[in-house]
LOMARVO-226597 format. One record per residue: z, y, x of N, C-alpha, C, O in turn. Coordinates in steps of 0.05 Angstrom, whole numbers, plus 5000, padded with zeros to 4 digits. Atoms other than C-alpha are relative to their C-alpha. Layout:
# LOMARVO-226597
ZYXZYXZYXZYX/...
***
This chain:
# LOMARVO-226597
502749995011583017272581497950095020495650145013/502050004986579817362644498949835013498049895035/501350244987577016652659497450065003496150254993/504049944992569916622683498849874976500149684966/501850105020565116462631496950055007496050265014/503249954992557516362643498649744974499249504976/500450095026554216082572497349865005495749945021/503750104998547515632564499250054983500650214970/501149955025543115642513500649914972500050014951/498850175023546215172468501150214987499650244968/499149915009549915642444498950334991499750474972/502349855006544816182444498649954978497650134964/501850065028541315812389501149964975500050004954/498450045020547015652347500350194980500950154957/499649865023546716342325497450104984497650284966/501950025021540116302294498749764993498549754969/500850325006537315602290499749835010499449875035/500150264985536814952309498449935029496250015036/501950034967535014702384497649804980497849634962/502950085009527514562372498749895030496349815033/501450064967526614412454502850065025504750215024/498450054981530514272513499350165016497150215026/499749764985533414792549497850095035497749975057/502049984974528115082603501750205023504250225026/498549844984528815612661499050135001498350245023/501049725005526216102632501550104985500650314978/497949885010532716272593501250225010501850225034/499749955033534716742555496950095001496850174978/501749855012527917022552497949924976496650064960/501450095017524716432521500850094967499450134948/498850025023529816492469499950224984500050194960/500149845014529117192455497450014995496650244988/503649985005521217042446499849784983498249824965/499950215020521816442408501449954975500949804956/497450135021527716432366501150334990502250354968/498849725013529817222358496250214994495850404979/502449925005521717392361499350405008498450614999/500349714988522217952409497349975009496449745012/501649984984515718252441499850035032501150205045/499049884971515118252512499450315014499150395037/498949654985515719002515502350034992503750215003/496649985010522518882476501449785023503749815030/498250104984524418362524500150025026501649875041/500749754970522118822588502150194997503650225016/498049825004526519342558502749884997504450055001/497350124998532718892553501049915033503349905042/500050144971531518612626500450335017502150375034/499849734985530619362652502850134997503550295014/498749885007536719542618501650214971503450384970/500549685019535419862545501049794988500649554991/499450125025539119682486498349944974497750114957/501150015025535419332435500949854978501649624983/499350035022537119242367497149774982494749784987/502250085022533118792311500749824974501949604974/499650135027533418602240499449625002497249525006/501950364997533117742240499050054966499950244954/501450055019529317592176502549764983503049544992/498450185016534317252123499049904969497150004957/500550105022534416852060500350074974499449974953/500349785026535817332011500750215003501650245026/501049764996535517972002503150155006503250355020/498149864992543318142005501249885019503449975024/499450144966544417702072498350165017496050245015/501849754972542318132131501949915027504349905032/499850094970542317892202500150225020497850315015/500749894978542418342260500449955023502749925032/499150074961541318192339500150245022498850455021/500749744981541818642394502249845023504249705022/499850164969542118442468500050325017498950535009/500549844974542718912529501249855031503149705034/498950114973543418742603501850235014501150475013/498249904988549418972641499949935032499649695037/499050054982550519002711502550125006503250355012/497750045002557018822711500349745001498549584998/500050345004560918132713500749954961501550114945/499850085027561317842646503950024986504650024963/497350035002569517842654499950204984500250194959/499849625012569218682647499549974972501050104957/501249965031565718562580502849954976504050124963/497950195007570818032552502950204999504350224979/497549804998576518552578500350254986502450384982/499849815012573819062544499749994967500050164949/499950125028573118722483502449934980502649934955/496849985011580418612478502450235006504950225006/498549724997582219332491499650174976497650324973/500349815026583519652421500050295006499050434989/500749674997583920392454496849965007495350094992/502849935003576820272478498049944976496450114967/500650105029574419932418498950294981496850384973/500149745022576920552374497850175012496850294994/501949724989571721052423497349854999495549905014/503350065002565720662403498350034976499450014954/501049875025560220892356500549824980500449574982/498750155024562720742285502249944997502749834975/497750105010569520622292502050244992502250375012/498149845010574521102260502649935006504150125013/497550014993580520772272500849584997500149434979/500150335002582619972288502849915017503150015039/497650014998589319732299501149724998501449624976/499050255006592219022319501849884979502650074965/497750065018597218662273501649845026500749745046/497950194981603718332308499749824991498049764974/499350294999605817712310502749884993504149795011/501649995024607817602252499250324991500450524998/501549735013603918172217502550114992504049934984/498749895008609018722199498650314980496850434991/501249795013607519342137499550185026497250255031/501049764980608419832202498149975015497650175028/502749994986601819542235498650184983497450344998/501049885006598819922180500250284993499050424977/499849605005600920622183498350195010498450425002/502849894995595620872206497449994984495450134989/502450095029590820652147500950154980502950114966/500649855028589321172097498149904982496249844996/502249925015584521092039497850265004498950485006/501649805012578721542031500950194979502750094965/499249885022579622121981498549984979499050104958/501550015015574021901950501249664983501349574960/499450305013576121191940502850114987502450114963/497849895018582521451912500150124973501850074955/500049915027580421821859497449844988496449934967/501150245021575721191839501349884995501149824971/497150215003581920731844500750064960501049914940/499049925030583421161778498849854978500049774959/500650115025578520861737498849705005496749614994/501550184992577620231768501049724976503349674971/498850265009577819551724497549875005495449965013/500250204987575818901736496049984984495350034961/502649995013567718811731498650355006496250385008/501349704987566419651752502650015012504849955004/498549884976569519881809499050055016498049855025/500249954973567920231867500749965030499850045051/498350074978572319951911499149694991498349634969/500250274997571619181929502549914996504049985014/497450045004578118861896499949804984498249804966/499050165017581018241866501550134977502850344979/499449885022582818331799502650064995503250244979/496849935002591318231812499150265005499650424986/498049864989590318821861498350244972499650434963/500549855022585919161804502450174983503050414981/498049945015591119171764503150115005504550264991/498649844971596019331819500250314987501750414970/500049744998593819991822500450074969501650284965/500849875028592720091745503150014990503850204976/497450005009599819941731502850115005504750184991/498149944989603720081791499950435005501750575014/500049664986601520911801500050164982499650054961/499749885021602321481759498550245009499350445021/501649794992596121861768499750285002497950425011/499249755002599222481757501850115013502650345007/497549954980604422521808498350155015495950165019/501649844970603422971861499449885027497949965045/500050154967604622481920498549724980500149534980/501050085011599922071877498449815021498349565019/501650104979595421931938502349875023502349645032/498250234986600721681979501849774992502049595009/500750175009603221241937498049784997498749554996/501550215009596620901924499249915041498349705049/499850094971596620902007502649805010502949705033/496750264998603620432005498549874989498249665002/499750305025601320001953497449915019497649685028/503050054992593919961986500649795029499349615039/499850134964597719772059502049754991502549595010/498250325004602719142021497749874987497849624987/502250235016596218901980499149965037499849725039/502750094973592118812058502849915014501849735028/498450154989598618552089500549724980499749504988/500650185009599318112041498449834991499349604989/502550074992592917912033499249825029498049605031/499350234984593817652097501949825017501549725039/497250145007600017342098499149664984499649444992/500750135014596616962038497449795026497749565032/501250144981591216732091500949925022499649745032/499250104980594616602143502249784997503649695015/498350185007598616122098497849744986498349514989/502250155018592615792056496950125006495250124988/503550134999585615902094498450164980499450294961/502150015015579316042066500450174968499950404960/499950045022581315911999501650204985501350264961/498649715006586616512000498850234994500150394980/502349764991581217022009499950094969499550324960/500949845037580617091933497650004985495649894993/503649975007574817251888500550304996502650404988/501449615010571618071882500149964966500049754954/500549925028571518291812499650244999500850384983/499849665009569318981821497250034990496450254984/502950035010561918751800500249814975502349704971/499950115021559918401738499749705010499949504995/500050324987559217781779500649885027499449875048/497150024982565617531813498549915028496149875033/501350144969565017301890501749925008503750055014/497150144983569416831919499349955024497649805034/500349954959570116991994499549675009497749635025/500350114978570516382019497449784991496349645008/502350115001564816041983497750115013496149975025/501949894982560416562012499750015025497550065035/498550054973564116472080498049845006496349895024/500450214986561715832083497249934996496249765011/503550065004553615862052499750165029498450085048/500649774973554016472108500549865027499849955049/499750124966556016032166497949755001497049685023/502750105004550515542141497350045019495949885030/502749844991544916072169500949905034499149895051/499550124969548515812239499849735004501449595015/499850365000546115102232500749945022502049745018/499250164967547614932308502149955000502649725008/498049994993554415122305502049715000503849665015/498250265000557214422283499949805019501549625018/500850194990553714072340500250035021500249845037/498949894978555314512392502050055010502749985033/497549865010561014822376501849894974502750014954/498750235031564214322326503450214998504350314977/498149925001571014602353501050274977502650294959/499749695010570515312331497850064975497250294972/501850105017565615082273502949954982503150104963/498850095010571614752249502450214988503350224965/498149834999576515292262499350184977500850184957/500249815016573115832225499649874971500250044954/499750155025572315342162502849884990503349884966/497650075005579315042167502050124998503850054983/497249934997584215492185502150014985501150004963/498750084967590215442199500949764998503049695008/499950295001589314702179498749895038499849775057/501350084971584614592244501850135023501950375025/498550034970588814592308497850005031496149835038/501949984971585214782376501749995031504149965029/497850004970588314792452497350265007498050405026/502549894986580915212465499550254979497450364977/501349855018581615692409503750195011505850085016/498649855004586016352415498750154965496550114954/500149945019586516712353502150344990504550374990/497749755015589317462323498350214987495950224990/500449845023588317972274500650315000502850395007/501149784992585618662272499550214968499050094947/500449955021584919202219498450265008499250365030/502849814991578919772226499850154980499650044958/502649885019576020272189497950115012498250275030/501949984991569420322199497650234989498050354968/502749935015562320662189497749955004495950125008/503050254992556720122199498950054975496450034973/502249965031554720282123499550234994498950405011/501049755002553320862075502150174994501950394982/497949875007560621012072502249945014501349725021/498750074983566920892116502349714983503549754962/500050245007569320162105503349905007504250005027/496850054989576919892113499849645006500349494988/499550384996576819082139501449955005502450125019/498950284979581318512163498049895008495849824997/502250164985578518212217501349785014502849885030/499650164984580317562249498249925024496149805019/500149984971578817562325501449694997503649634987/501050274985576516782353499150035022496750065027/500950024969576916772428499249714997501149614986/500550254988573215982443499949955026498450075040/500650064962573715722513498749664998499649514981/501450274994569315032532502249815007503849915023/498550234990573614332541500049945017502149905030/501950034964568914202601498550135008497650324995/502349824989564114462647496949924989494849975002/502050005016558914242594499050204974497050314965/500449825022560814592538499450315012499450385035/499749684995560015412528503250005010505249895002/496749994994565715622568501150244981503550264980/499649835015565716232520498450154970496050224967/501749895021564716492452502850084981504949954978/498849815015567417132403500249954979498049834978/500849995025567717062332502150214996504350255007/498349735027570517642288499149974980496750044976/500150095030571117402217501650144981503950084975/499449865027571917892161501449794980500649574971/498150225029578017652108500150224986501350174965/500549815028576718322067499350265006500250405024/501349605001572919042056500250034982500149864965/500049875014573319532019497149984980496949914957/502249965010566019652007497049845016496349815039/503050124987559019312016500649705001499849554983/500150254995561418652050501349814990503649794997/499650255004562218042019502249825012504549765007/499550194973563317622074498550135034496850305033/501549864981561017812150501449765027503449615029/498950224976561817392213498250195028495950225033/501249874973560017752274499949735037501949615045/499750194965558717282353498650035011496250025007/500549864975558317522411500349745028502349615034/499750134976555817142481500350105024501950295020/500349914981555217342550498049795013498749565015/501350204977549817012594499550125023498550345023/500449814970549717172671495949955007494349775005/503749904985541917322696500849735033502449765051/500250104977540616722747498850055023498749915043/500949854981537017252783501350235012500850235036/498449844993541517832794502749944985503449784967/496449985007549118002789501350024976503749994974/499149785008548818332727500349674975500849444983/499250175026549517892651498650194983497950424988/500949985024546617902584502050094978503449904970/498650135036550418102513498149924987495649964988/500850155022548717762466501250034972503549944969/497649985022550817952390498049914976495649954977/500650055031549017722320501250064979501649854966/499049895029551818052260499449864976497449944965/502650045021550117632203503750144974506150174977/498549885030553617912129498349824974496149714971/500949965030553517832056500750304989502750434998/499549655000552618582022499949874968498949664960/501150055030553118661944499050214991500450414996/501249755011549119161913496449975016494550115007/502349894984542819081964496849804981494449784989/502150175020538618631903498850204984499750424981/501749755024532918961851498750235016498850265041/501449794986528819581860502050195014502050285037/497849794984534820021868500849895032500650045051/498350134981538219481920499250095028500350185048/501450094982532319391954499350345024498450355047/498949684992533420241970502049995021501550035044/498050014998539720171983500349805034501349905055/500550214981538519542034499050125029500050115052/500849904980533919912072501050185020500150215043/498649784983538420452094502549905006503549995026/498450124979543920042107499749865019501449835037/500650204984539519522141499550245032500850205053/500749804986537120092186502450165013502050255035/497349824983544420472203501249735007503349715021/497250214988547119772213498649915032500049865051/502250074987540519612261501750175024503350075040/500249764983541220322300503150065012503650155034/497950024986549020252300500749855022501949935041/499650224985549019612332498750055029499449945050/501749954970544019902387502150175010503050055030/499249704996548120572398501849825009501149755032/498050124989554120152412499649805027501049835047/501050124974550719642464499950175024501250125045/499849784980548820302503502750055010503450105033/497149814985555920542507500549755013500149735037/498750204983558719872519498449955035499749935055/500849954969553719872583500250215018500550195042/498449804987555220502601502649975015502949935039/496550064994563020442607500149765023500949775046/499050234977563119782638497950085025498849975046/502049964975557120022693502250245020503450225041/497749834983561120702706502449915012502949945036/497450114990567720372711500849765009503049665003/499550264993567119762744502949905006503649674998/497950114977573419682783502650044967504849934965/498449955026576819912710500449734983502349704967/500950235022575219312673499849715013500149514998/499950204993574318772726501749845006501149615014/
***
């Protein structure tokens, strides 16, 4: 995973909208002035070095975009290398704990995944339509059937059953796609993952035209077949929201066919949380500076949240939109940190 990669714009635009003009040489800056609607004291402060963060403007109120760019001097490799290092990973702001799966996924990848004690003692009264926890209605019922809330090892228990529902879970996806993902029932109005998956990869209109390959991939799997696509699976708990979050994540290395295409691009595709997200697609670029040594990140966060609609939501929205904003900066910083201090570590 240390091939060279140096990205154009094409793929820069993919993650917010359509090429509207042929690529100039004034890239990336046009792009972050035209198309992410930075000021040029925000895109002075990215060129100098500073992490900036910014809300993109979305189509409804529980879709939330976030970008955030910083310049590294460093090679773009270091980045990439450190991206597939789960000990560094875990030491960056927000992560609590994140843990590969083998190959094939085995229960002991997740021994390390606890529940909350808070989500535990909601588990108790959870049924389908209220719940606190984000859950299909089998595993609803799961818990309601399989635990005996009165045991003393009560909580460990519902930590077994919690770690064969998310292995299986994706087992189920990694056999049937998309369509495995399930529907939520912990709100009065169900959500089927992968319909939202796919309005949510919508907001990336480029991606089919650029990126057809990995366009295809994250819509088909593991029907679509790639030679340019690596692929593996990751499990986190997090705290990007207003509470600490448990995901599957599928990790999309892309590499370019030719020296036309992007020779590189990240996807990490949420197949389930606990809390807040819907759906979530995270991609990540690198562009090298055709003026100095150093490279660009490049990241886009886009999500579906449930709860962030109405007066309450619209509460609620703001303070996640804002810790998800300020996380996303806080983390850029470190990641330029690390890779600047430790060059020779990472290259």
């Amino acid at each position: 995973m240390s091939t060279r990669f140096c990205i154009s714009l094409a793929i820069l635009l993919l993650l917010i909208a359509p090429v509207t003009e042929a690529q100039g040489p004034d890239e990336p800056y046009r792009f972050f002035r035209d198309f992410v609607g930075l000021s040029e004291d925000q895109i002075g402060a990215i060129r100098s070095g500073k992490a900036v963060a910014k809300v993109i403007e979305s189509r409804t109120p529980d879709e939330v975009f976030v970008f955030g760019s910083v310049y590294v001097e460093a090679s773009p490799e270091s980045y990439l290398k450190l991206a597939s290092d789960v000990d560094a990973v875990r030491k960056l702001p927000g992560y609590l704990a994140i843990q590969g799966f083998s190959d094939p996924p085995q229960l002991s990848d997740l021994e390390g995944f606890t529940l909350e004690k808070q989500d535990i003692e909601e588990l108790k009264n959870c049924k389908a339509g209220h719940c606190e926890v984000q859950l299909p209605t089998e595993a609803i019922e799961g818990f309601k059937q399989s635990i005996d809330w009165s045991a003393p090892d009560a909580a460990s228990r519902v930590n077994h059953l919690a770690r064969q529902m998310a292995l299986q879970a994706l087992l189920n996806y990694m056999n049937g796609g998309n369509a495995a993902l399930g529907v939520y029932r912990d709100k009065n109005h169900p959500a089927a993952v992968a319909e939202t998956f796919a309005a949510l990869l919508t907001r990336l209109s480029a991606l089919p035209e650029y990126l057809p390959e990995l366009n295809e991939y994250l819509l088909e799997y593991p029907k679509a077949k790639s030679a340019n696509v690596q692929a593996g699976f990751y499990w986190e708990k997090v705290n990007f929201g207003l509470k600490p979050t448990f995901r599957i994540v599928q990790r999309v290395v892309y590499r370019g066919a030719s020296p036309t295409d992007p020779a590189y691009a990240l996807a990490e595709k949420q197949l389930y949380a606990s809390h807040y997200f819907e759906t979530a697609l995270d991609l990540t670029v690198c562009v090298r500076d055709a003026q100095r040594p150093g490279f660009y990140i490049i990241t886009v966060k886009g999500s579906k949240q449930a709860g962030l609609t109405g007066l309450k939501g619209s509460i609620v929205r703001k303070a996640a939109v804002d810790k998800a904003r300020s996380s996303l900066g806080r983390v850029l910083a470190t990641i330029k940190q690390r890779l600047e201090s430790h060059p020779t570590q990472v290259d």
